[in-house]
mmCIF file of the N, C-alpha and C atoms, coordinates in Angstrom:
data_MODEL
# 
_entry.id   MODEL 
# 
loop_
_atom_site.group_PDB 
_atom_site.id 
_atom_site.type_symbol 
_atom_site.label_atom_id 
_atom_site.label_alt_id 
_atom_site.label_comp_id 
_atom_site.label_asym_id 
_atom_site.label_entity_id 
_atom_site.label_seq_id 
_atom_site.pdbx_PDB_ins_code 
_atom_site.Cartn_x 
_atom_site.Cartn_y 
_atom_site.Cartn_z 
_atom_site.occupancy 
_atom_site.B_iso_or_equiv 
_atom_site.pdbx_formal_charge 
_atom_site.auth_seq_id 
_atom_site.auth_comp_id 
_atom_site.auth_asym_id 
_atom_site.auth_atom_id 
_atom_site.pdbx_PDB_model_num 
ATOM 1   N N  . UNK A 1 1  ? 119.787 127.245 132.313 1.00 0.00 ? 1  UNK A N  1 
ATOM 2   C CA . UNK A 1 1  ? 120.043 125.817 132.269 1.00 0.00 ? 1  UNK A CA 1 
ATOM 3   C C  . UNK A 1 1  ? 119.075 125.128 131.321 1.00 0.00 ? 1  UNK A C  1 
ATOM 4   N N  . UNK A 1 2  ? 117.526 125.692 131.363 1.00 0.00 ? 2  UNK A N  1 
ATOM 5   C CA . UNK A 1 2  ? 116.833 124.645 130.719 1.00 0.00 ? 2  UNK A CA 1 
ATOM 6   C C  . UNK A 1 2  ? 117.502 124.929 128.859 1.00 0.00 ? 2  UNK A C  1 
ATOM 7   N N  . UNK A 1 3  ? 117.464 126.460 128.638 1.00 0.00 ? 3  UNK A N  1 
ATOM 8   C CA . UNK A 1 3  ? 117.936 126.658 127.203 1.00 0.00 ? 3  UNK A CA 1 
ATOM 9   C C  . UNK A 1 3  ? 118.766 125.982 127.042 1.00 0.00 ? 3  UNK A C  1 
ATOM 10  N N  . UNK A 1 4  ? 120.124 125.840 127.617 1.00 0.00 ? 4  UNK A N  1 
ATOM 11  C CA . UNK A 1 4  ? 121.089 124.631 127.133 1.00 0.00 ? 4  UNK A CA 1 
ATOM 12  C C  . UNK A 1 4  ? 120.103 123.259 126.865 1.00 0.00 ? 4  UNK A C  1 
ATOM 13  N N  . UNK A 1 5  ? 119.755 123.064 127.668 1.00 0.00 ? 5  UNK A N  1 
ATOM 14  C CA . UNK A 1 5  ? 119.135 121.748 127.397 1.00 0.00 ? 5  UNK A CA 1 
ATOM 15  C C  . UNK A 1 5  ? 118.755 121.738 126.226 1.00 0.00 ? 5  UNK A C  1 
ATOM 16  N N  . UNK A 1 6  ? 117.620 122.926 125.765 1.00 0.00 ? 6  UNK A N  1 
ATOM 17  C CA . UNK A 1 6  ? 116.908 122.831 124.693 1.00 0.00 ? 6  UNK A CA 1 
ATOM 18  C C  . UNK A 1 6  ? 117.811 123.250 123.682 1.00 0.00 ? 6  UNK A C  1 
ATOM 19  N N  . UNK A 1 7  ? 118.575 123.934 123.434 1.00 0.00 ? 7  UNK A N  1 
ATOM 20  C CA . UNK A 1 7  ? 119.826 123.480 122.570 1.00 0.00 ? 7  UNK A CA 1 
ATOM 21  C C  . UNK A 1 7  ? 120.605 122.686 122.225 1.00 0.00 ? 7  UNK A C  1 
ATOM 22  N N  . UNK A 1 8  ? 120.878 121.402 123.415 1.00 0.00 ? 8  UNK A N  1 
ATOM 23  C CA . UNK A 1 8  ? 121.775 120.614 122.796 1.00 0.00 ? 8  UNK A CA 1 
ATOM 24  C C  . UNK A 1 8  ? 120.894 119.558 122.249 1.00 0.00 ? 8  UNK A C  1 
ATOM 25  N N  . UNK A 1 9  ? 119.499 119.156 122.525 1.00 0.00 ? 9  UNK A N  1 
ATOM 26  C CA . UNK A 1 9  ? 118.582 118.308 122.285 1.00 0.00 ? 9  UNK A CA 1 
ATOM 27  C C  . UNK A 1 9  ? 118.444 118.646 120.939 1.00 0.00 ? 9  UNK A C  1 
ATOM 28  N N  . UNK A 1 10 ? 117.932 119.989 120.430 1.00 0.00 ? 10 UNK A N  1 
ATOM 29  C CA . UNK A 1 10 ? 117.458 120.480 119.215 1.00 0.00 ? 10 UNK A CA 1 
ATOM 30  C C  . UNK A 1 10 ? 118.927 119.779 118.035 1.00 0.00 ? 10 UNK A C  1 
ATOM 31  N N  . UNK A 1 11 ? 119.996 120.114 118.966 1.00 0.00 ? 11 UNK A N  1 
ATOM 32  C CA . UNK A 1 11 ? 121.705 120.267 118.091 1.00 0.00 ? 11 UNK A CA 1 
ATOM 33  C C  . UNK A 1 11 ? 121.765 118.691 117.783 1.00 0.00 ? 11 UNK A C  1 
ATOM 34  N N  . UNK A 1 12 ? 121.305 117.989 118.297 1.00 0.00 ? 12 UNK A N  1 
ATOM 35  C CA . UNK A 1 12 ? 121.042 116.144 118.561 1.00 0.00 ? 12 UNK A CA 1 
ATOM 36  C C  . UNK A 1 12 ? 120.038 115.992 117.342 1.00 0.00 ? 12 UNK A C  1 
ATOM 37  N N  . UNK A 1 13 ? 119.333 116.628 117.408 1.00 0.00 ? 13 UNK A N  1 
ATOM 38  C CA . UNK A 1 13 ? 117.906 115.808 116.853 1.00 0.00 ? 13 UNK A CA 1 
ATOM 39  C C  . UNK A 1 13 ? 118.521 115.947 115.533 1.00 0.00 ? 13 UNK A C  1 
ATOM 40  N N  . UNK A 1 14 ? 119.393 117.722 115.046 1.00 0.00 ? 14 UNK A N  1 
ATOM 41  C CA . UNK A 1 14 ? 119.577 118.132 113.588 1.00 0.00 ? 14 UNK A CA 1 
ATOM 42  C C  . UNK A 1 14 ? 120.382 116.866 113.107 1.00 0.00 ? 14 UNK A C  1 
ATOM 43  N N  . UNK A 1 15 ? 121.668 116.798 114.055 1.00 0.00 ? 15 UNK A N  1 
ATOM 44  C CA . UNK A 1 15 ? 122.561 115.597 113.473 1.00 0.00 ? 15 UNK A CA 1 
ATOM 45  C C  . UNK A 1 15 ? 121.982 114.629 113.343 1.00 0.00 ? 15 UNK A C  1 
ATOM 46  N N  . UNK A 1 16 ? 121.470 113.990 113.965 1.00 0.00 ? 16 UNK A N  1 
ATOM 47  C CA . UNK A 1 16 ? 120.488 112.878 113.336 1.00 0.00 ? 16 UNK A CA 1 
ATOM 48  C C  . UNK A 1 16 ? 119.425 112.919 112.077 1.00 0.00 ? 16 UNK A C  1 
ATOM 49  N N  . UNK A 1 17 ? 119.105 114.094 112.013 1.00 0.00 ? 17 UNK A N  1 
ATOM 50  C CA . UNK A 1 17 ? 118.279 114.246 110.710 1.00 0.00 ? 17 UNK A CA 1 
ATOM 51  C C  . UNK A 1 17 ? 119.201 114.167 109.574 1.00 0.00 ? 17 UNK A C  1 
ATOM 52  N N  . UNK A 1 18 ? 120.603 115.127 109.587 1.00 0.00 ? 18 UNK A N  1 
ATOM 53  C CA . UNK A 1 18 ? 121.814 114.945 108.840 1.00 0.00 ? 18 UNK A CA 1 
ATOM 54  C C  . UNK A 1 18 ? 121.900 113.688 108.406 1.00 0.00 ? 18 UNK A C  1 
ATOM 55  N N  . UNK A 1 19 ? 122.938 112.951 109.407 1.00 0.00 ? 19 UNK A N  1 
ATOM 56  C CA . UNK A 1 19 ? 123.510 111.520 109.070 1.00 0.00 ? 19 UNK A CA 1 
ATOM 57  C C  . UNK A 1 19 ? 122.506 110.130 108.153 1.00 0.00 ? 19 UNK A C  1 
ATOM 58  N N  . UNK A 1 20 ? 120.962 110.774 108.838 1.00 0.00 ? 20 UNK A N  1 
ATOM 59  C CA . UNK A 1 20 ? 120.063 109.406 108.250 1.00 0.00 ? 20 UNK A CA 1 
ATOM 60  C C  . UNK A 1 20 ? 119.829 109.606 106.817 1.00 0.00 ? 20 UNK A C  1 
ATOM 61  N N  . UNK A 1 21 ? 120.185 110.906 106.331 1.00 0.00 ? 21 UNK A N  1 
ATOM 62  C CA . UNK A 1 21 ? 119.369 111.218 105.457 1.00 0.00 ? 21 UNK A CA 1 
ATOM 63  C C  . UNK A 1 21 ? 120.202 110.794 103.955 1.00 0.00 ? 21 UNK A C  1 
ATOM 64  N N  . UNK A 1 22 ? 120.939 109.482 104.077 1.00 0.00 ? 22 UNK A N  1 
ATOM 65  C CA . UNK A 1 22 ? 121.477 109.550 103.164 1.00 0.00 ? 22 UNK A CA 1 
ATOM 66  C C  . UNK A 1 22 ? 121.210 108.058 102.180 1.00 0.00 ? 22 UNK A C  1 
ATOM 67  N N  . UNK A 1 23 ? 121.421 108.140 101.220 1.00 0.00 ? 23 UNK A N  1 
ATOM 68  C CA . UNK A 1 23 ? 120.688 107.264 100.115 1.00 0.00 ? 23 UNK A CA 1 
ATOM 69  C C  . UNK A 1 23 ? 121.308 106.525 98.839  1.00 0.00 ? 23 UNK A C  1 
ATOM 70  N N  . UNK A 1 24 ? 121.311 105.691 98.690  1.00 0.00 ? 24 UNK A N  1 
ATOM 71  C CA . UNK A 1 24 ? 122.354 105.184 97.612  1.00 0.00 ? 24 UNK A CA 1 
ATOM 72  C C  . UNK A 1 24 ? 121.793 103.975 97.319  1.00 0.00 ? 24 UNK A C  1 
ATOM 73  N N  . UNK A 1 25 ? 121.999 103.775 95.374  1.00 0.00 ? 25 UNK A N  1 
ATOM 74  C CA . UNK A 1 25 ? 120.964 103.748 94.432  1.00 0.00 ? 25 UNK A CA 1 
ATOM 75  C C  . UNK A 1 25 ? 122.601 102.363 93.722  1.00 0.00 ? 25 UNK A C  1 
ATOM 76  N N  . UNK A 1 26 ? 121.808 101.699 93.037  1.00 0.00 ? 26 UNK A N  1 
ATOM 77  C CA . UNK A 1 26 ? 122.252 100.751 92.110  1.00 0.00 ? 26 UNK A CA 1 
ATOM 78  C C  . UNK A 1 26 ? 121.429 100.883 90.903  1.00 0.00 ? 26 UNK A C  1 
ATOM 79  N N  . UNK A 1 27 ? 122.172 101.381 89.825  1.00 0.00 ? 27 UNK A N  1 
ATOM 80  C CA . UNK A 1 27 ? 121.116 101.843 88.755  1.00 0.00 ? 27 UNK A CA 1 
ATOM 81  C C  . UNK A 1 27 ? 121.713 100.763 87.408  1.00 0.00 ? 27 UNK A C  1 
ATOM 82  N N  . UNK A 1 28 ? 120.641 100.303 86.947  1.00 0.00 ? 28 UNK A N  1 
ATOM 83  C CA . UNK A 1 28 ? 121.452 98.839  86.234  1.00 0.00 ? 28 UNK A CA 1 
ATOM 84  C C  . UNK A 1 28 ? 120.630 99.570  84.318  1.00 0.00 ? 28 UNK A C  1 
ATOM 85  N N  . UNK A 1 29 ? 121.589 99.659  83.753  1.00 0.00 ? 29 UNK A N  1 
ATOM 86  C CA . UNK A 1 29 ? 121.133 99.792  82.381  1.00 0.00 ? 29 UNK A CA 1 
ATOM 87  C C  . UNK A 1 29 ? 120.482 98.466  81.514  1.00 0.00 ? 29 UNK A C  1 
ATOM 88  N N  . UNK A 1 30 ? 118.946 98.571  81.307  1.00 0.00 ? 30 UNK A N  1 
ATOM 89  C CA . UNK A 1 30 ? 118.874 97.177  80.700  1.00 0.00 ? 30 UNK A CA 1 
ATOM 90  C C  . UNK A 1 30 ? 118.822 96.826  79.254  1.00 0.00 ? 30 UNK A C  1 
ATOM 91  N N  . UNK A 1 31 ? 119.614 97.570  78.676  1.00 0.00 ? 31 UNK A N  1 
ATOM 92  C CA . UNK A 1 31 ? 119.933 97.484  77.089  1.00 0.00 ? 31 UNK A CA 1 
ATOM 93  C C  . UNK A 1 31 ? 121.699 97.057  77.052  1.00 0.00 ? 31 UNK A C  1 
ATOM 94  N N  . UNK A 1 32 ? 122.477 97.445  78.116  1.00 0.00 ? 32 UNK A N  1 
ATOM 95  C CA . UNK A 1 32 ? 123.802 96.842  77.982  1.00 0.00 ? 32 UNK A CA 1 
ATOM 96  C C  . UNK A 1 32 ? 123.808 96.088  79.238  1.00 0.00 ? 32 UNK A C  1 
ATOM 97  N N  . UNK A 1 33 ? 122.862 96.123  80.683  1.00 0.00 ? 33 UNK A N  1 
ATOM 98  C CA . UNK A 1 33 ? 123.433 95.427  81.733  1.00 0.00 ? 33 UNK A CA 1 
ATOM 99  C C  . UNK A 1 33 ? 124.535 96.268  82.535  1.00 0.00 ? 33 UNK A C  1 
ATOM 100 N N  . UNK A 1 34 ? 124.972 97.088  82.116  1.00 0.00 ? 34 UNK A N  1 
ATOM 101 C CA . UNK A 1 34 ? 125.639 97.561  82.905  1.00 0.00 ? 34 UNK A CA 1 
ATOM 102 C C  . UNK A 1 34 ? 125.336 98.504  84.288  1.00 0.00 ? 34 UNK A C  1 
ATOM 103 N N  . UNK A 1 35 ? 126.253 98.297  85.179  1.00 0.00 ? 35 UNK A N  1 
ATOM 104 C CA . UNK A 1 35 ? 125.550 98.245  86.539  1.00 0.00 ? 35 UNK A CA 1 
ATOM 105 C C  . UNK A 1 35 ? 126.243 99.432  86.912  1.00 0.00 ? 35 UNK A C  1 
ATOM 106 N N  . UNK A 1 36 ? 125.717 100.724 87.550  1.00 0.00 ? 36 UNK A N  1 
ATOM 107 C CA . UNK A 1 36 ? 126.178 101.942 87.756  1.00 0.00 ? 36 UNK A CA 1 
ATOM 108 C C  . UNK A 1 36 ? 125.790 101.722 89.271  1.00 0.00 ? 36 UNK A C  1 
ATOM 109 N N  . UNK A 1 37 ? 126.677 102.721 90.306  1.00 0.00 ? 37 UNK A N  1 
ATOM 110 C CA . UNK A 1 37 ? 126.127 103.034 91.980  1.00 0.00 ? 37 UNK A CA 1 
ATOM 111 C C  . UNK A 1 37 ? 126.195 104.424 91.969  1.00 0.00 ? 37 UNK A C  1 
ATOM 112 N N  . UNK A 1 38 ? 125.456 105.161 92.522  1.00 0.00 ? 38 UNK A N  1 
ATOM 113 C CA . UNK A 1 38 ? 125.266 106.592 92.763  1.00 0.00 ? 38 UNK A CA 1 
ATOM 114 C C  . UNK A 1 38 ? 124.924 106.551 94.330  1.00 0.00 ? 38 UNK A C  1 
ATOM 115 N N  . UNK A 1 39 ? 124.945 107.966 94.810  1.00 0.00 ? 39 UNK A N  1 
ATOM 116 C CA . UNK A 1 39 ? 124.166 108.474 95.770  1.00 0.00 ? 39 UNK A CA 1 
ATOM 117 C C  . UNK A 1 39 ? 123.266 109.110 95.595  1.00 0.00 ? 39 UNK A C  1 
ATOM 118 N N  . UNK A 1 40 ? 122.800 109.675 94.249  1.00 0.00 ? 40 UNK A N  1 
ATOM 119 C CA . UNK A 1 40 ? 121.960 110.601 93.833  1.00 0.00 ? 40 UNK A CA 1 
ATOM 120 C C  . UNK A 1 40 ? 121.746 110.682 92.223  1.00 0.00 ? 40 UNK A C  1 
ATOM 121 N N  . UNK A 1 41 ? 120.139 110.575 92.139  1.00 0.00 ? 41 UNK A N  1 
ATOM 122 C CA . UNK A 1 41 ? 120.071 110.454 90.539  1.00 0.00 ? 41 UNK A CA 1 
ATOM 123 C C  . UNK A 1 41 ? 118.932 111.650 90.331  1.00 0.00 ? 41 UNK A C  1 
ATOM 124 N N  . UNK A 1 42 ? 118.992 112.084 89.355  1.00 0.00 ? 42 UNK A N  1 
ATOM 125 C CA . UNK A 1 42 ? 118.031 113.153 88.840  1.00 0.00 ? 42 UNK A CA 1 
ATOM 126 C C  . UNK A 1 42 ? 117.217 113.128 87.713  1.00 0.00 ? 42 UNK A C  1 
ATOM 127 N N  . UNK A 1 43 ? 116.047 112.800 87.924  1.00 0.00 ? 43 UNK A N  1 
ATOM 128 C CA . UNK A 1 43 ? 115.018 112.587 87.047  1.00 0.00 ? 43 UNK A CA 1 
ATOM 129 C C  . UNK A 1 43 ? 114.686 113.698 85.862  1.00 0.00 ? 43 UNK A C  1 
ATOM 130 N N  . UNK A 1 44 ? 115.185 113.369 84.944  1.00 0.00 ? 44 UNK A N  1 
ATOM 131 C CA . UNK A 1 44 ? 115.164 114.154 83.916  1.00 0.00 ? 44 UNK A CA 1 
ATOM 132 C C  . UNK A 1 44 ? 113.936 114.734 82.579  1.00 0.00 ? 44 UNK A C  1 
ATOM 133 N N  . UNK A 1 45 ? 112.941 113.146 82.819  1.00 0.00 ? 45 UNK A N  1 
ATOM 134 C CA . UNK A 1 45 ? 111.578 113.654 82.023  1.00 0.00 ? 45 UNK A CA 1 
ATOM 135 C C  . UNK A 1 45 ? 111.942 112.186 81.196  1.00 0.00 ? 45 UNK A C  1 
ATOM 136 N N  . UNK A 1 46 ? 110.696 111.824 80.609  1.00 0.00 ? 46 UNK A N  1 
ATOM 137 C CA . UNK A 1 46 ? 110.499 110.616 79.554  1.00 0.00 ? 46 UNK A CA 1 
ATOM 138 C C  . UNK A 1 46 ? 111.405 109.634 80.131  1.00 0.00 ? 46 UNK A C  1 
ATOM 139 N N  . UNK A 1 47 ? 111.403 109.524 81.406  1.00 0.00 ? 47 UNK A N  1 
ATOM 140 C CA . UNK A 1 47 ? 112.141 108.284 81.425  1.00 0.00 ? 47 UNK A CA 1 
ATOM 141 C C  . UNK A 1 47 ? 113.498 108.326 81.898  1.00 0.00 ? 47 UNK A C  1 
ATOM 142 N N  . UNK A 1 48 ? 113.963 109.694 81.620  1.00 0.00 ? 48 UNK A N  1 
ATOM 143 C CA . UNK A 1 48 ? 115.901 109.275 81.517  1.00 0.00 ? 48 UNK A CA 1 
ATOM 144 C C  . UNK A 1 48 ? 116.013 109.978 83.096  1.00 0.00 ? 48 UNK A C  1 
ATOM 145 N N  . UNK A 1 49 ? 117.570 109.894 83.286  1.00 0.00 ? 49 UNK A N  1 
ATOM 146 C CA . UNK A 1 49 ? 117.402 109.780 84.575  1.00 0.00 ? 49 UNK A CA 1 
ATOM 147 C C  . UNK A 1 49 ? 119.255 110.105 84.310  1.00 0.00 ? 49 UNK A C  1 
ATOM 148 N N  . UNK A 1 50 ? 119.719 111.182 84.973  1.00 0.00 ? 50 UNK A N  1 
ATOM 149 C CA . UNK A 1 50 ? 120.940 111.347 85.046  1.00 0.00 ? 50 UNK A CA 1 
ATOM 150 C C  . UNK A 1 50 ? 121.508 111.214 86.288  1.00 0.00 ? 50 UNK A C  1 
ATOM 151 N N  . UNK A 1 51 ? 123.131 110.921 86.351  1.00 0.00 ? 51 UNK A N  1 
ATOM 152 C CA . UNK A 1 51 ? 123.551 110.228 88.197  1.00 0.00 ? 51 UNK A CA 1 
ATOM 153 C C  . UNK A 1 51 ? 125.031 110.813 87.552  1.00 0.00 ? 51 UNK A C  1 
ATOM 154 N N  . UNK A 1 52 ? 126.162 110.569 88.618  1.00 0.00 ? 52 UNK A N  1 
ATOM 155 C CA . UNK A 1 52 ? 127.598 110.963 88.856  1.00 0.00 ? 52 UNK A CA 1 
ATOM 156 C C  . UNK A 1 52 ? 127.714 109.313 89.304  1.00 0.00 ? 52 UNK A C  1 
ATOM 157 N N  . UNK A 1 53 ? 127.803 108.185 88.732  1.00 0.00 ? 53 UNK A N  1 
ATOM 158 C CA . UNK A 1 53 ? 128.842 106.977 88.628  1.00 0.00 ? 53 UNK A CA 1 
ATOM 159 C C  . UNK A 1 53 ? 129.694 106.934 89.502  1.00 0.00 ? 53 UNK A C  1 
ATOM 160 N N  . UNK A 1 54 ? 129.477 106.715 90.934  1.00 0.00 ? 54 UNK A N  1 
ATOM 161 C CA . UNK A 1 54 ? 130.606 106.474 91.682  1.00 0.00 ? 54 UNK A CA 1 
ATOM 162 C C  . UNK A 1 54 ? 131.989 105.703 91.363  1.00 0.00 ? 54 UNK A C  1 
ATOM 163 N N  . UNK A 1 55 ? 132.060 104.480 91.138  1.00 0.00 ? 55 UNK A N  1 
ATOM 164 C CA . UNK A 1 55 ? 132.953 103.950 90.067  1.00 0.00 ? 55 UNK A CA 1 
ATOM 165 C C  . UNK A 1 55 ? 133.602 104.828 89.371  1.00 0.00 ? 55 UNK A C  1 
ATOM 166 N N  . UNK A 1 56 ? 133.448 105.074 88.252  1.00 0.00 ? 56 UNK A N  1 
ATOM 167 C CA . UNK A 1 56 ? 134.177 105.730 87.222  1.00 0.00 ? 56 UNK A CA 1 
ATOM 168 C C  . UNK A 1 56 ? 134.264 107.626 87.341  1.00 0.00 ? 56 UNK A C  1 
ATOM 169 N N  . UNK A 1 57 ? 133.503 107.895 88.088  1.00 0.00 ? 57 UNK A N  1 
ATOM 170 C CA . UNK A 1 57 ? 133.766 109.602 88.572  1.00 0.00 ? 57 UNK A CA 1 
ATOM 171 C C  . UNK A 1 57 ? 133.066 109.953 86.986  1.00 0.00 ? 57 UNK A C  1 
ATOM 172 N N  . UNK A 1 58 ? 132.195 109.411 86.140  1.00 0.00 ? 58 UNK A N  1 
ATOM 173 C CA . UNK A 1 58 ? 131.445 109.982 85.339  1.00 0.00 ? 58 UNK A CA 1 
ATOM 174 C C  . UNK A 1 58 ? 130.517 110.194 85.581  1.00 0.00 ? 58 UNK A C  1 
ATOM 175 N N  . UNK A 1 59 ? 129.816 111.685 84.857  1.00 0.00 ? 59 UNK A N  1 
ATOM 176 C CA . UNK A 1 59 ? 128.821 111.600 84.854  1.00 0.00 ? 59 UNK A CA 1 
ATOM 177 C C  . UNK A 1 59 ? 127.400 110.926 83.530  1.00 0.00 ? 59 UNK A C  1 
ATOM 178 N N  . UNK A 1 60 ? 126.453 110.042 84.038  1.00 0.00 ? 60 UNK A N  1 
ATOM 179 C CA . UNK A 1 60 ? 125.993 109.356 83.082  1.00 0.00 ? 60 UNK A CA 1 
ATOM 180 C C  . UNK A 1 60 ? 124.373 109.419 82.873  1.00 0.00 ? 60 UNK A C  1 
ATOM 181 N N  . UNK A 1 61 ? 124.110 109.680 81.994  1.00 0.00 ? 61 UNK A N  1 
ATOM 182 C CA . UNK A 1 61 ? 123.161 109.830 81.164  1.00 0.00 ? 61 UNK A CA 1 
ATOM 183 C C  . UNK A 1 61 ? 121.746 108.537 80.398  1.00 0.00 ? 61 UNK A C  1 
ATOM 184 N N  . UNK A 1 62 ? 121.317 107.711 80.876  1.00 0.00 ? 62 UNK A N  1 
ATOM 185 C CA . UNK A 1 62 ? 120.416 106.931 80.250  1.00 0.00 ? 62 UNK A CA 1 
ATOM 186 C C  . UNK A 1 62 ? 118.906 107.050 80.134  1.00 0.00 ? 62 UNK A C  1 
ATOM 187 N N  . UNK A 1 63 ? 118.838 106.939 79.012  1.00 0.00 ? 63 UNK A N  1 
ATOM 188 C CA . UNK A 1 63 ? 117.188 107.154 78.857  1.00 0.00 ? 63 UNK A CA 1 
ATOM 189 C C  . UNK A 1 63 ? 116.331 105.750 79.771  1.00 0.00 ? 63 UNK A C  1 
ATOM 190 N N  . UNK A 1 64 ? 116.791 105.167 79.954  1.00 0.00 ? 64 UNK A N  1 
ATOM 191 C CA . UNK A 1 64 ? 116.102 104.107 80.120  1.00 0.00 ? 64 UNK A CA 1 
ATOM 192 C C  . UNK A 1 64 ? 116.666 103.450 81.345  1.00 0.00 ? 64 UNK A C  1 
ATOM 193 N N  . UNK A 1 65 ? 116.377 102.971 82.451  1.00 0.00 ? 65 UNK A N  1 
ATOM 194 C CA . UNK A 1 65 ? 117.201 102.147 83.516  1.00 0.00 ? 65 UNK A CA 1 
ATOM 195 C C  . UNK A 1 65 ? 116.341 101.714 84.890  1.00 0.00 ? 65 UNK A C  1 
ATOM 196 N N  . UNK A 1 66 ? 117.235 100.565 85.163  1.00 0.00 ? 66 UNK A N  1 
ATOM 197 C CA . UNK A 1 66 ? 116.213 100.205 86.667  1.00 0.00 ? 66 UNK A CA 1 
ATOM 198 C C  . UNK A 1 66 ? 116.982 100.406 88.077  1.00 0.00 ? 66 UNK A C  1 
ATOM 199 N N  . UNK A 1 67 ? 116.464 101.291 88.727  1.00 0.00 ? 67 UNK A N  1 
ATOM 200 C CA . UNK A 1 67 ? 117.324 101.803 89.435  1.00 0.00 ? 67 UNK A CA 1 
ATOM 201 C C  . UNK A 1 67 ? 116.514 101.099 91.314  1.00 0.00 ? 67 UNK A C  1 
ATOM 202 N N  . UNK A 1 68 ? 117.628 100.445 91.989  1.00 0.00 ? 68 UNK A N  1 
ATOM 203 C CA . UNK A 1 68 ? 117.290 100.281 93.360  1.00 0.00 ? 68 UNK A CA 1 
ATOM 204 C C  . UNK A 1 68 ? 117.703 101.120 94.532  1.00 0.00 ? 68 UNK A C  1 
ATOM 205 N N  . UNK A 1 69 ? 117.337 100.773 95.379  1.00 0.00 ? 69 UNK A N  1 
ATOM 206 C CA . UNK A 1 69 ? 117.672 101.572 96.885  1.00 0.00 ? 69 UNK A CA 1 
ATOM 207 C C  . UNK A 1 69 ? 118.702 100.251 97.253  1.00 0.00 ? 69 UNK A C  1 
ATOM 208 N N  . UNK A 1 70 ? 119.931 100.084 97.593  1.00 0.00 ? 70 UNK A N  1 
ATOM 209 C CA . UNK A 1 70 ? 120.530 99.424  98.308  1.00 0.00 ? 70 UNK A CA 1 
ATOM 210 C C  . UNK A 1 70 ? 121.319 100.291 99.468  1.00 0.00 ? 70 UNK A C  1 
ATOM 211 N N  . UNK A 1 71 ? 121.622 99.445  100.609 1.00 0.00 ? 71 UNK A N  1 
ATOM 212 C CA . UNK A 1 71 ? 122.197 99.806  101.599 1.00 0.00 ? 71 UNK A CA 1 
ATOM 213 C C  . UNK A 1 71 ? 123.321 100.397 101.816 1.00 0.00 ? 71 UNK A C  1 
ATOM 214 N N  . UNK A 1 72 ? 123.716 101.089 102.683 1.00 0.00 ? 72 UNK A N  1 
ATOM 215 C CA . UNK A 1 72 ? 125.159 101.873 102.567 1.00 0.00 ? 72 UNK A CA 1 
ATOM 216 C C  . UNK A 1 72 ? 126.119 100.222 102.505 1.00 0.00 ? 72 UNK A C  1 
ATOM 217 N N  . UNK A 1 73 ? 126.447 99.582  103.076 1.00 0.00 ? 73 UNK A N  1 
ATOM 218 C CA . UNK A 1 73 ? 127.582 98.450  103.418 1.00 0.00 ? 73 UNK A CA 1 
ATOM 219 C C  . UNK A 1 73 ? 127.534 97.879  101.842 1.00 0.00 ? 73 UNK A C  1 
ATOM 220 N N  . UNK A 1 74 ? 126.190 97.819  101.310 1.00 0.00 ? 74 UNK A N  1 
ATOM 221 C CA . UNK A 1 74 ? 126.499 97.364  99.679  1.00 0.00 ? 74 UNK A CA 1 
ATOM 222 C C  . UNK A 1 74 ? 126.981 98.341  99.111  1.00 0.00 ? 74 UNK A C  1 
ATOM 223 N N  . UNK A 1 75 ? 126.524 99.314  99.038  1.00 0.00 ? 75 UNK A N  1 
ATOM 224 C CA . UNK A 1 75 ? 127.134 100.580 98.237  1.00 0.00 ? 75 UNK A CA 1 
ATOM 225 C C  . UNK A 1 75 ? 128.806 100.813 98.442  1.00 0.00 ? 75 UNK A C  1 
ATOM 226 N N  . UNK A 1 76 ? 129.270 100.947 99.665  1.00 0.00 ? 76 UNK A N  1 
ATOM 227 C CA . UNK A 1 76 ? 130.768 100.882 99.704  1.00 0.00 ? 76 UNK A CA 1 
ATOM 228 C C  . UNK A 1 76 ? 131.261 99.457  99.476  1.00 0.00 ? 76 UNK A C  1 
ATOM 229 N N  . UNK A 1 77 ? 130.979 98.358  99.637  1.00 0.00 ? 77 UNK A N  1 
ATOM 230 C CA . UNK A 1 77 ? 131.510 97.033  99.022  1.00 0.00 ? 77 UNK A CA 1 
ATOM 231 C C  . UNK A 1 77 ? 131.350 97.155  97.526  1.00 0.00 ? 77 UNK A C  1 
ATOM 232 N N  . UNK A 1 78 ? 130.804 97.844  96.620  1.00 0.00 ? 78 UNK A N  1 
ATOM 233 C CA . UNK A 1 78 ? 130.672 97.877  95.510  1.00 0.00 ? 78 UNK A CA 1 
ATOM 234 C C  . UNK A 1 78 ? 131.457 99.279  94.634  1.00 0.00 ? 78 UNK A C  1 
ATOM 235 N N  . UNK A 1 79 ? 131.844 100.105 95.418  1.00 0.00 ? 79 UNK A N  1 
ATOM 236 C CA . UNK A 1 79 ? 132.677 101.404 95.051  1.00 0.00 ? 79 UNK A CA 1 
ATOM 237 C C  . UNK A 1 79 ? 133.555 101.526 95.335  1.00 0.00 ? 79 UNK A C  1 
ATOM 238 N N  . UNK A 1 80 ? 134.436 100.663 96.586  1.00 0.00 ? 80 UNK A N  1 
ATOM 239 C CA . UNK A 1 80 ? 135.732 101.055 96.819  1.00 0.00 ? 80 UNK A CA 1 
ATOM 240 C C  . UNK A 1 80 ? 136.719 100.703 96.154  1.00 0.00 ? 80 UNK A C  1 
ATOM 241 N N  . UNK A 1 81 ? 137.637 100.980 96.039  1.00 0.00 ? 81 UNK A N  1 
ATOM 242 C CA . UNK A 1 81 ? 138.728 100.541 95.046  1.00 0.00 ? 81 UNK A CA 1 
ATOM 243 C C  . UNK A 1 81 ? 139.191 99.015  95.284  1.00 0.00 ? 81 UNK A C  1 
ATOM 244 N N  . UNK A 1 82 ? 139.662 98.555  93.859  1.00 0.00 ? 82 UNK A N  1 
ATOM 245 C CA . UNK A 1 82 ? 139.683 96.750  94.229  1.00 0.00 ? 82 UNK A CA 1 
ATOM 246 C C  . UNK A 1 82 ? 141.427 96.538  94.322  1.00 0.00 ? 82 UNK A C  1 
# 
């Protein structure tokens, strides 16, 4: 009995480590302004910084950009189809 316990607690804690662990970025180019959303960007060296463009399903490339942490409810108000 107690192992169940300590299994379903452990099986609890993982999903919760899962679900929180997620992150999404507003990355704004400041040479055109243009405003990209990702979930994930990858720091590339000198600055540039590559992401997958939720919007447009590209993947994009800038040397240069200012990138925020915004909230999941902004992130899907800003990616779903209009």
């Amino acid at each position: 009995m107690k192992k169940k316990i300590v299994s379903y607690f452990i099986s609890f804690v993982f999903m919760l480590g899962i679900s929180g662990c997620a992150s999404y970025y507003k990355i704004v180019d400041p040479v055109s302004k243009k405003v990209y959303y990702s979930d994930s960007v990858d720091k590339k060296g000198n600055g540039a910084i590559q992401f997958k463009d939720e919007v447009s399903k590209n993947k994009v490339t800038l040397p240069q950009s200012e990138v925020m942490k915004v909230t999941e409810d902004q992130y899907k108000a800003e990616t779903r189809p209009q």
